[in-house]
C-alpha positions as CSV (number, residue, x, y, z in Angstrom):
1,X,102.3,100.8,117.6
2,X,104.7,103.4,119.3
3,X,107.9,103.7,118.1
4,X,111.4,104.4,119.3
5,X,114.6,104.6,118.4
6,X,118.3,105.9,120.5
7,X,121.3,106.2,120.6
8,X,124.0,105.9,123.5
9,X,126.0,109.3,125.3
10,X,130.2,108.5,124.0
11,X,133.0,109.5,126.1
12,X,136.8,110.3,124.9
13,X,135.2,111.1,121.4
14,X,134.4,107.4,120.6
15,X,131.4,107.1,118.3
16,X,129.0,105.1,120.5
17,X,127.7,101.8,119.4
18,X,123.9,102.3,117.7
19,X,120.8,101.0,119.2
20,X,118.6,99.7,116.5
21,X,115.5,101.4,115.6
22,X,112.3,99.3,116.5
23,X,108.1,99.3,116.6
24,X,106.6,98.4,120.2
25,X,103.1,96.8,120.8
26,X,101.9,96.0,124.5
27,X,102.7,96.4,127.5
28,X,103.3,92.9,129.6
29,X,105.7,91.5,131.2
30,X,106.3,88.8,128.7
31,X,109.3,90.7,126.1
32,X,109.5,89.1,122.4
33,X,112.1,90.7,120.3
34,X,111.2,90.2,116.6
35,X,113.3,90.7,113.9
36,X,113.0,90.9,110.2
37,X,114.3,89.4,106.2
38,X,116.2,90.0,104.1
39,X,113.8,91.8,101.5
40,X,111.6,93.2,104.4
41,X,111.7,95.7,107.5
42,X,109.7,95.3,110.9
43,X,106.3,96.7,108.8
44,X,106.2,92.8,107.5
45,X,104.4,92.4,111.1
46,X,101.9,95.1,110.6
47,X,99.3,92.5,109.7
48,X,99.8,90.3,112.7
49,X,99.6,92.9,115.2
50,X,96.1,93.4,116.4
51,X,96.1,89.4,117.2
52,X,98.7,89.7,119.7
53,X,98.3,89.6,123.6
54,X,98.9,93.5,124.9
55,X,98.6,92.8,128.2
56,X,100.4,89.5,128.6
57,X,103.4,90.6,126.3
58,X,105.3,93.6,125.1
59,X,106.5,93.1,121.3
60,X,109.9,94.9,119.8
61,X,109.9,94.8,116.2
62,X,113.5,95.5,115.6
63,X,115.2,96.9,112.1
64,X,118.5,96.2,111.6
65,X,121.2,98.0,110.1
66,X,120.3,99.7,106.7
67,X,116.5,99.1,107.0
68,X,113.7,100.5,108.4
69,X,114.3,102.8,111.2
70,X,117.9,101.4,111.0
71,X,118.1,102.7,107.7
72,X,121.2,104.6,108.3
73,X,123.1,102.9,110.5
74,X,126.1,101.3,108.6
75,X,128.1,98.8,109.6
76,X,129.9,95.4,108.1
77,X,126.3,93.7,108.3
78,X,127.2,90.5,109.9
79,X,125.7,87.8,111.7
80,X,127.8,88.6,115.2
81,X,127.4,92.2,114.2
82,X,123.3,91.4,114.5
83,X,123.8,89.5,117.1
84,X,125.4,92.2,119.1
85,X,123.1,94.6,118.0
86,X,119.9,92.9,119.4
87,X,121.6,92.4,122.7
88,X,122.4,95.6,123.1
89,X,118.8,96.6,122.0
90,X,117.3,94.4,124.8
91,X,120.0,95.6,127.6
92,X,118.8,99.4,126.1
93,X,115.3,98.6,127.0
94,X,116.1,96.5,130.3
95,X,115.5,93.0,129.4
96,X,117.0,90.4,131.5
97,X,115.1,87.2,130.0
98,X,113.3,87.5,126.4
99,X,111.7,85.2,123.6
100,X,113.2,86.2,120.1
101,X,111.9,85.2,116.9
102,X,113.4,85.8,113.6
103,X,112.5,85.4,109.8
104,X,114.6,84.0,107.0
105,X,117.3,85.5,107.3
106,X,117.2,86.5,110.5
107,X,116.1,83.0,111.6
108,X,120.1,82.8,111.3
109,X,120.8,85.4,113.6
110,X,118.7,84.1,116.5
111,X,120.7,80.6,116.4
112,X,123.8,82.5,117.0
113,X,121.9,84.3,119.5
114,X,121.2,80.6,121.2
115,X,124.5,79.4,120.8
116,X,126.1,82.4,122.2
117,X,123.7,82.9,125.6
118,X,123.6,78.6,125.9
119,X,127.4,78.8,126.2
120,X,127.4,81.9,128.3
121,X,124.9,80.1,130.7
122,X,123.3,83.0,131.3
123,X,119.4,81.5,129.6
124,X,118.6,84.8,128.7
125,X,116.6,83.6,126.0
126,X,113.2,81.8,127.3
127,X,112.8,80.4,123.4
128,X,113.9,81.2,120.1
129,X,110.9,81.0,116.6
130,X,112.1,81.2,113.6
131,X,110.0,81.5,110.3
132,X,111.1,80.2,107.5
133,X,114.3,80.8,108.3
134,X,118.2,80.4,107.0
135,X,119.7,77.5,108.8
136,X,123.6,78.1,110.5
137,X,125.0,76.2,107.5
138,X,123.6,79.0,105.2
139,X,121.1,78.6,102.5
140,X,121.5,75.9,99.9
141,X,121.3,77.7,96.8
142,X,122.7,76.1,93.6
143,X,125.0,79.2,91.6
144,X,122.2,80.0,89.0
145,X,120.2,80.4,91.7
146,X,123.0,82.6,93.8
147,X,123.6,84.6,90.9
148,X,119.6,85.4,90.5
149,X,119.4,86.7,94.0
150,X,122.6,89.0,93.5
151,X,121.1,90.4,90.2
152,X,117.2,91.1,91.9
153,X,119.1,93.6,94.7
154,X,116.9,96.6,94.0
155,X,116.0,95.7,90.5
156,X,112.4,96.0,90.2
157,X,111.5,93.2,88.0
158,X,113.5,91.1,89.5
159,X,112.4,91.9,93.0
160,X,108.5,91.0,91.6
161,X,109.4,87.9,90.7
162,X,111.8,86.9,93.2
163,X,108.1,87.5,96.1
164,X,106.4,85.3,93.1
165,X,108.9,82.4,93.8
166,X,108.9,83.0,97.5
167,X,105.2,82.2,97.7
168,X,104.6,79.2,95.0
169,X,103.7,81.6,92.1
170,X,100.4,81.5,93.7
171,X,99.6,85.3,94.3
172,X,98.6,88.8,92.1
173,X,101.3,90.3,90.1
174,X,100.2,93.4,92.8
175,X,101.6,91.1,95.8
176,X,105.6,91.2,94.2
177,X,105.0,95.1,93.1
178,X,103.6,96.1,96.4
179,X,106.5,93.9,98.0
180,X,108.9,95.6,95.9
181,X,107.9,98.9,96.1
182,X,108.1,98.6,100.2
183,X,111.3,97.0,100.1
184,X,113.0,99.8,97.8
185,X,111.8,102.8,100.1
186,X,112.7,100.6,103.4
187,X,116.3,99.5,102.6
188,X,119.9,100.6,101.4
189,X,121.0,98.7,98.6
190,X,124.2,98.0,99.9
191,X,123.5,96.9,103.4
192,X,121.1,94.4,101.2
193,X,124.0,92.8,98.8
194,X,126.2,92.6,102.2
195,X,123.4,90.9,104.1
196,X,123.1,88.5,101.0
197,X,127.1,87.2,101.9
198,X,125.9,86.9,105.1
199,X,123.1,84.1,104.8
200,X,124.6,82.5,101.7
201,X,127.9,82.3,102.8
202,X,128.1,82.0,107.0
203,X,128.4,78.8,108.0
204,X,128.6,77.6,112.3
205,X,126.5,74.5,112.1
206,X,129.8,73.4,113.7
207,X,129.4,75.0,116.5
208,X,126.0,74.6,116.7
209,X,126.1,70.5,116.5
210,X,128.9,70.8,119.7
211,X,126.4,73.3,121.7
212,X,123.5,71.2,121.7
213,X,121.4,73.8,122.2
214,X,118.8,72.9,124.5
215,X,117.0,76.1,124.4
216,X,113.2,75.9,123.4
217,X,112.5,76.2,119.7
218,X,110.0,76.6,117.3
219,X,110.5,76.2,113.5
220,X,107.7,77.3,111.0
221,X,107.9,76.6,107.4
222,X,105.8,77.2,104.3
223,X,104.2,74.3,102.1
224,X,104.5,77.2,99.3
225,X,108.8,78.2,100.2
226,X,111.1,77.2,98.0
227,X,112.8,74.1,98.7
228,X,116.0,75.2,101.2
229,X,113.2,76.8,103.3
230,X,111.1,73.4,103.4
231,X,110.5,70.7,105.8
232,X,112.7,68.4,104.5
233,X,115.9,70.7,104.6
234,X,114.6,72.2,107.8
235,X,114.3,68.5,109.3
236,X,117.6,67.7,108.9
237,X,119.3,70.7,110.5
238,X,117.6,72.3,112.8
239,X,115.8,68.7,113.5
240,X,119.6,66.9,114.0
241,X,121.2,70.1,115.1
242,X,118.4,71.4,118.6
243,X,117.3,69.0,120.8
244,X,114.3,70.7,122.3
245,X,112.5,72.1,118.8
246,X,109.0,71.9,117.7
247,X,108.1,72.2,113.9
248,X,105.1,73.4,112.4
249,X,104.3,74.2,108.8
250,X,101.2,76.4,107.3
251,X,100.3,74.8,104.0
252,X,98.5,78.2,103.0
253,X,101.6,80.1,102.7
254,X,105.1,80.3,101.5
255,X,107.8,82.4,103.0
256,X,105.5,85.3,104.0
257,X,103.5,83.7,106.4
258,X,103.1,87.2,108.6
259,X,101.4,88.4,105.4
260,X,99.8,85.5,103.5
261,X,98.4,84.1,106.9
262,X,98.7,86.5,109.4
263,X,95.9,84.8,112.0
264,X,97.3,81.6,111.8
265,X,101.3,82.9,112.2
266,X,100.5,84.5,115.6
267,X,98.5,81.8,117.0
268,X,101.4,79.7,116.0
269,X,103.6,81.8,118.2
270,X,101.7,83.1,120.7
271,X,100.5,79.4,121.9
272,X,104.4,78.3,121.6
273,X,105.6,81.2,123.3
274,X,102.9,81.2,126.1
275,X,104.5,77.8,127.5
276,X,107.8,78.8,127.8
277,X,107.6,81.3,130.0
Protein backbone atom coordinates (compact mmCIF):
# COMPACT_ATOMS: atom_id res chain seq x y z
CA UNK A 1 0.00 0.00 0.00
CA UNK A 2 1.17 3.63 -0.70
CA UNK A 3 0.42 6.05 1.66
CA UNK A 4 -0.57 9.76 1.77
CA UNK A 5 -1.46 12.15 3.81
CA UNK A 6 -2.06 16.59 3.29
CA UNK A 7 -2.99 19.28 4.23
CA UNK A 8 -4.72 22.44 2.55
CA UNK A 9 -2.71 26.11 1.67
CA UNK A 10 -4.85 28.87 4.41
CA UNK A 11 -5.42 32.38 3.44
CA UNK A 12 -5.95 35.53 6.01
CA UNK A 13 -4.10 33.32 8.63
CA UNK A 14 -7.00 30.84 9.15
CA UNK A 15 -5.78 27.34 10.13
CA UNK A 16 -7.02 25.21 7.19
CA UNK A 17 -9.31 22.39 7.75
CA UNK A 18 -7.16 18.85 7.88
CA UNK A 19 -7.33 16.16 5.39
CA UNK A 20 -7.19 12.88 7.07
CA UNK A 21 -4.27 10.65 6.68
CA UNK A 22 -5.10 7.38 4.67
CA UNK A 23 -3.43 3.88 3.01
CA UNK A 24 -4.23 3.42 -0.84
CA UNK A 25 -4.37 0.04 -2.73
CA UNK A 26 -5.17 -0.08 -6.55
CA UNK A 27 -5.58 1.81 -9.06
CA UNK A 28 -9.27 1.53 -10.84
CA UNK A 29 -11.76 3.50 -11.40
CA UNK A 30 -14.11 2.05 -8.93
CA UNK A 31 -13.12 4.50 -5.39
CA UNK A 32 -14.09 2.72 -1.93
CA UNK A 33 -13.39 4.87 1.06
CA UNK A 34 -12.98 2.70 4.13
CA UNK A 35 -12.96 3.75 7.46
CA UNK A 36 -12.10 2.31 10.73
CA UNK A 37 -13.37 1.42 14.98
CA UNK A 38 -13.23 2.59 17.56
CA UNK A 39 -10.22 0.45 19.10
CA UNK A 40 -8.54 0.21 15.67
CA UNK A 41 -6.81 2.31 12.84
CA UNK A 42 -6.86 1.66 8.98
CA UNK A 43 -3.91 -1.35 9.64
CA UNK A 44 -7.26 -3.54 10.73
CA UNK A 45 -7.40 -3.98 6.72
CA UNK A 46 -3.92 -5.13 6.35
CA UNK A 47 -5.15 -8.72 6.14
CA UNK A 48 -7.83 -8.16 3.55
CA UNK A 49 -5.73 -6.46 1.19
CA UNK A 50 -4.03 -8.81 -1.19
CA UNK A 51 -7.82 -10.11 -2.01
CA UNK A 52 -8.92 -7.04 -3.41
CA UNK A 53 -9.44 -6.06 -7.13
CA UNK A 54 -6.34 -3.47 -8.06
CA UNK A 55 -7.36 -2.97 -11.24
CA UNK A 56 -11.12 -2.63 -11.01
CA UNK A 57 -10.90 -0.49 -7.76
CA UNK A 58 -8.80 2.01 -5.87
CA UNK A 59 -9.21 1.53 -1.93
CA UNK A 60 -8.59 4.64 0.69
CA UNK A 61 -8.18 3.43 4.03
CA UNK A 62 -8.88 6.51 5.96
CA UNK A 63 -7.79 7.34 9.86
CA UNK A 64 -9.64 9.62 11.51
CA UNK A 65 -8.80 12.14 13.91
CA UNK A 66 -6.44 10.99 16.76
CA UNK A 67 -5.56 7.65 15.13
CA UNK A 68 -3.35 6.30 12.79
CA UNK A 69 -1.93 8.76 10.44
CA UNK A 70 -4.58 11.19 11.89
CA UNK A 71 -2.99 10.69 15.02
CA UNK A 72 -2.52 14.34 15.59
CA UNK A 73 -5.18 15.98 14.31
CA UNK A 74 -7.48 17.21 17.15
CA UNK A 75 -10.72 18.18 16.98
CA UNK A 76 -14.30 17.76 18.96
CA UNK A 77 -14.45 14.03 17.45
CA UNK A 78 -17.98 14.01 16.21
CA UNK A 79 -20.13 12.23 14.01
CA UNK A 80 -20.68 15.50 11.55
CA UNK A 81 -17.09 16.36 12.40
CA UNK A 82 -16.29 12.64 10.56
CA UNK A 83 -18.59 13.14 8.25
CA UNK A 84 -17.12 16.33 7.08
CA UNK A 85 -13.76 15.00 7.27
CA UNK A 86 -14.30 12.10 4.76
CA UNK A 87 -15.91 14.43 2.34
CA UNK A 88 -13.40 16.59 2.28
CA UNK A 89 -10.88 13.55 1.95
CA UNK A 90 -12.78 12.31 -1.19
CA UNK A 91 -13.11 16.05 -2.82
CA UNK A 92 -9.01 16.17 -1.84
CA UNK A 93 -8.44 13.12 -3.93
CA UNK A 94 -11.15 14.10 -6.71
CA UNK A 95 -14.00 11.76 -6.21
CA UNK A 96 -17.21 12.68 -7.58
CA UNK A 97 -19.14 9.21 -6.90
CA UNK A 98 -17.64 6.62 -4.24
CA UNK A 99 -18.71 3.38 -2.24
CA UNK A 100 -17.84 3.82 1.61
CA UNK A 101 -17.79 1.24 4.06
CA UNK A 102 -17.37 1.71 7.70
CA UNK A 103 -16.81 -0.60 10.93
CA UNK A 104 -18.53 -0.26 14.26
CA UNK A 105 -18.23 2.74 15.00
CA UNK A 106 -17.73 4.09 11.97
CA UNK A 107 -20.67 2.09 10.55
CA UNK A 108 -22.34 5.33 12.32
CA UNK A 109 -20.62 7.77 10.45
CA UNK A 110 -21.41 6.45 6.96
CA UNK A 111 -25.35 6.61 7.80
CA UNK A 112 -24.88 10.19 8.39
CA UNK A 113 -22.89 10.18 5.28
CA UNK A 114 -26.25 8.66 3.48
CA UNK A 115 -28.60 10.78 5.02
CA UNK A 116 -26.66 13.80 4.38
CA UNK A 117 -25.78 13.14 0.35
CA UNK A 118 -29.73 11.43 0.00
CA UNK A 119 -31.08 14.84 1.09
CA UNK A 120 -28.51 16.78 -0.83
CA UNK A 121 -29.58 14.75 -3.97
CA UNK A 122 -26.36 14.77 -5.12
CA UNK A 123 -25.96 10.30 -4.96
CA UNK A 124 -22.59 10.72 -4.46
CA UNK A 125 -22.46 7.65 -2.65
CA UNK A 126 -22.98 4.45 -5.11
CA UNK A 127 -23.49 2.23 -1.66
CA UNK A 128 -22.67 2.37 1.77
CA UNK A 129 -21.15 -1.41 3.92
CA UNK A 130 -21.00 -1.35 7.22
CA UNK A 131 -19.43 -4.11 9.51
CA UNK A 132 -20.60 -4.66 12.49
CA UNK A 133 -21.44 -1.48 12.91
CA UNK A 134 -23.16 1.22 15.61
CA UNK A 135 -26.62 1.84 14.43
CA UNK A 136 -27.89 5.95 14.26
CA UNK A 137 -29.69 5.36 17.63
CA UNK A 138 -26.25 4.60 19.24
CA UNK A 139 -25.24 1.40 20.84
CA UNK A 140 -27.43 -0.28 23.36
CA UNK A 141 -25.31 -0.75 26.12
CA UNK A 142 -26.78 -1.31 29.62
CA UNK A 143 -24.65 1.21 32.35
CA UNK A 144 -22.39 -1.58 33.79
CA UNK A 145 -21.65 -2.21 30.51
CA UNK A 146 -21.06 1.77 29.58
CA UNK A 147 -19.03 2.12 32.55
CA UNK A 148 -16.69 -1.06 31.46
CA UNK A 149 -16.02 0.50 28.11
CA UNK A 150 -15.10 3.97 29.76
CA UNK A 151 -12.69 2.22 32.31
CA UNK A 152 -10.80 -0.18 29.35
CA UNK A 153 -9.70 3.36 27.46
CA UNK A 154 -6.03 2.58 27.29
CA UNK A 155 -5.96 0.16 30.24
CA UNK A 156 -4.23 -2.83 29.18
CA UNK A 157 -6.10 -5.47 30.90
CA UNK A 158 -9.01 -4.12 30.25
CA UNK A 159 -8.37 -3.57 26.54
CA UNK A 160 -7.42 -7.75 26.40
CA UNK A 161 -10.51 -8.56 27.56
CA UNK A 162 -12.75 -6.08 26.07
CA UNK A 163 -11.11 -7.97 22.06
CA UNK A 164 -11.99 -11.37 24.16
CA UNK A 165 -15.70 -10.17 24.45
CA UNK A 166 -15.73 -8.72 21.02
CA UNK A 167 -15.04 -12.13 19.42
CA UNK A 168 -17.14 -14.83 21.70
CA UNK A 169 -14.18 -15.48 24.08
CA UNK A 170 -13.22 -17.80 21.42
CA UNK A 171 -9.51 -16.64 20.54
CA UNK A 172 -5.60 -16.78 22.22
CA UNK A 173 -5.04 -14.59 25.11
CA UNK A 174 -2.20 -13.29 22.27
CA UNK A 175 -5.21 -12.06 19.91
CA UNK A 176 -6.48 -9.21 22.94
CA UNK A 177 -2.58 -8.42 23.77
CA UNK A 178 -1.61 -8.08 20.15
CA UNK A 179 -4.97 -6.02 19.70
CA UNK A 180 -4.09 -3.96 22.62
CA UNK A 181 -0.75 -3.36 22.05
CA UNK A 182 -1.62 -1.93 18.32
CA UNK A 183 -4.37 0.04 19.60
CA UNK A 184 -2.16 1.85 22.31
CA UNK A 185 0.69 2.90 19.76
CA UNK A 186 -2.12 3.90 17.01
CA UNK A 187 -4.39 6.21 19.11
CA UNK A 188 -4.63 9.26 21.50
CA UNK A 189 -6.36 8.40 24.56
CA UNK A 190 -8.49 11.29 24.53
CA UNK A 191 -9.69 11.44 21.03
CA UNK A 192 -10.71 7.64 22.16
CA UNK A 193 -12.95 8.58 25.44
CA UNK A 194 -14.56 11.47 23.07
CA UNK A 195 -15.29 9.07 20.27
CA UNK A 196 -16.80 6.75 23.03
CA UNK A 197 -19.68 9.87 23.67
CA UNK A 198 -20.02 9.79 20.22
CA UNK A 199 -21.40 6.16 19.49
CA UNK A 200 -22.99 5.72 22.83
CA UNK A 201 -24.64 8.77 23.11
CA UNK A 202 -25.59 10.30 19.21
CA UNK A 203 -28.78 9.43 18.38
CA UNK A 204 -30.59 10.58 14.42
CA UNK A 205 -32.54 7.52 13.84
CA UNK A 206 -35.07 10.30 13.51
CA UNK A 207 -33.87 11.60 10.83
CA UNK A 208 -32.87 8.63 9.39
CA UNK A 209 -36.62 6.93 9.57
CA UNK A 210 -37.94 10.48 7.65
CA UNK A 211 -35.00 10.10 4.83
CA UNK A 212 -35.81 6.81 3.81
CA UNK A 213 -32.62 6.32 2.57
CA UNK A 214 -32.79 4.50 -0.54
CA UNK A 215 -29.12 4.25 -1.09
CA UNK A 216 -27.70 0.63 -1.56
CA UNK A 217 -26.65 -1.07 1.64
CA UNK A 218 -24.87 -3.81 2.94
CA UNK A 219 -24.90 -4.81 6.71
CA UNK A 220 -22.41 -7.59 7.95
CA UNK A 221 -22.62 -8.89 11.38
CA UNK A 222 -20.79 -11.46 13.54
CA UNK A 223 -22.47 -14.75 14.97
CA UNK A 224 -19.53 -14.23 17.70
CA UNK A 225 -20.46 -9.92 18.37
CA UNK A 226 -21.95 -9.15 21.27
CA UNK A 227 -25.51 -8.80 21.20
CA UNK A 228 -26.16 -4.79 20.16
CA UNK A 229 -23.95 -5.73 17.16
CA UNK A 230 -26.17 -8.95 16.25
CA UNK A 231 -28.79 -9.78 13.79
CA UNK A 232 -31.57 -9.28 15.79
CA UNK A 233 -30.73 -5.62 16.83
CA UNK A 234 -29.33 -4.98 13.46
CA UNK A 235 -32.75 -6.24 11.87
CA UNK A 236 -34.74 -4.00 13.46
CA UNK A 237 -32.90 -0.78 12.61
CA UNK A 238 -31.17 -0.74 9.86
CA UNK A 239 -33.78 -3.46 8.55
CA UNK A 240 -37.04 -0.90 9.46
CA UNK A 241 -34.89 2.14 9.01
CA UNK A 242 -33.10 1.56 4.82
CA UNK A 243 -35.19 0.33 2.27
CA UNK A 244 -32.69 -1.00 -0.13
CA UNK A 245 -30.18 -3.12 2.47
CA UNK A 246 -28.84 -6.46 2.21
CA UNK A 247 -27.71 -8.37 5.35
CA UNK A 248 -25.18 -11.00 5.70
CA UNK A 249 -23.56 -12.45 8.78
CA UNK A 250 -20.15 -14.70 9.00
CA UNK A 251 -20.75 -17.26 11.74
CA UNK A 252 -16.81 -17.67 12.03
CA UNK A 253 -16.23 -14.38 13.45
CA UNK A 254 -17.30 -11.69 15.90
CA UNK A 255 -16.63 -8.04 15.50
CA UNK A 256 -13.29 -8.39 13.70
CA UNK A 257 -14.27 -9.99 10.69
CA UNK A 258 -11.26 -8.09 8.56
CA UNK A 259 -9.02 -10.12 10.87
CA UNK A 260 -10.81 -13.32 12.13
CA UNK A 261 -12.06 -13.92 8.41
CA UNK A 262 -10.29 -11.84 6.17
CA UNK A 263 -11.15 -14.01 2.78
CA UNK A 264 -14.53 -14.30 3.41
CA UNK A 265 -15.05 -10.27 4.53
CA UNK A 266 -13.71 -9.10 1.08
CA UNK A 267 -15.59 -11.42 -1.00
CA UNK A 268 -18.56 -10.17 1.04
CA UNK A 269 -17.81 -6.70 -0.18
CA UNK A 270 -16.25 -6.89 -3.26
CA UNK A 271 -19.34 -9.07 -4.80
CA UNK A 272 -21.83 -6.35 -3.13
CA UNK A 273 -19.91 -3.57 -4.21
CA UNK A 274 -19.22 -4.88 -7.77
CA UNK A 275 -23.16 -4.55 -8.54
CA UNK A 276 -23.64 -1.23 -7.57
CA UNK A 277 -21.60 0.41 -9.75
Amino acid sequence: MSQSSSTECCTNHQKPDPILGYNSYGQGGEKVLVLHDWMGDSSNYEQIISYLDPVTYTYVFADIRGYGKSRHLVGEYSVDEVSADVIRLADKLNWQRFHVIGHSMTGMVVQRLAVDDWLSGKARLKSVVAITPVSADGYPADEATKQFLWDLIHQRDLSEVGFQLLTGQRLLPAWGRNKTNRHFQTSEAEAVKSYYRMWLETDFSDEVRRAQVKTPMLIIGGRQDLPGFKEDHLRKTFGAWYPNTTFAFITDAGHYPMQETPVYLATVIQDFIATQH
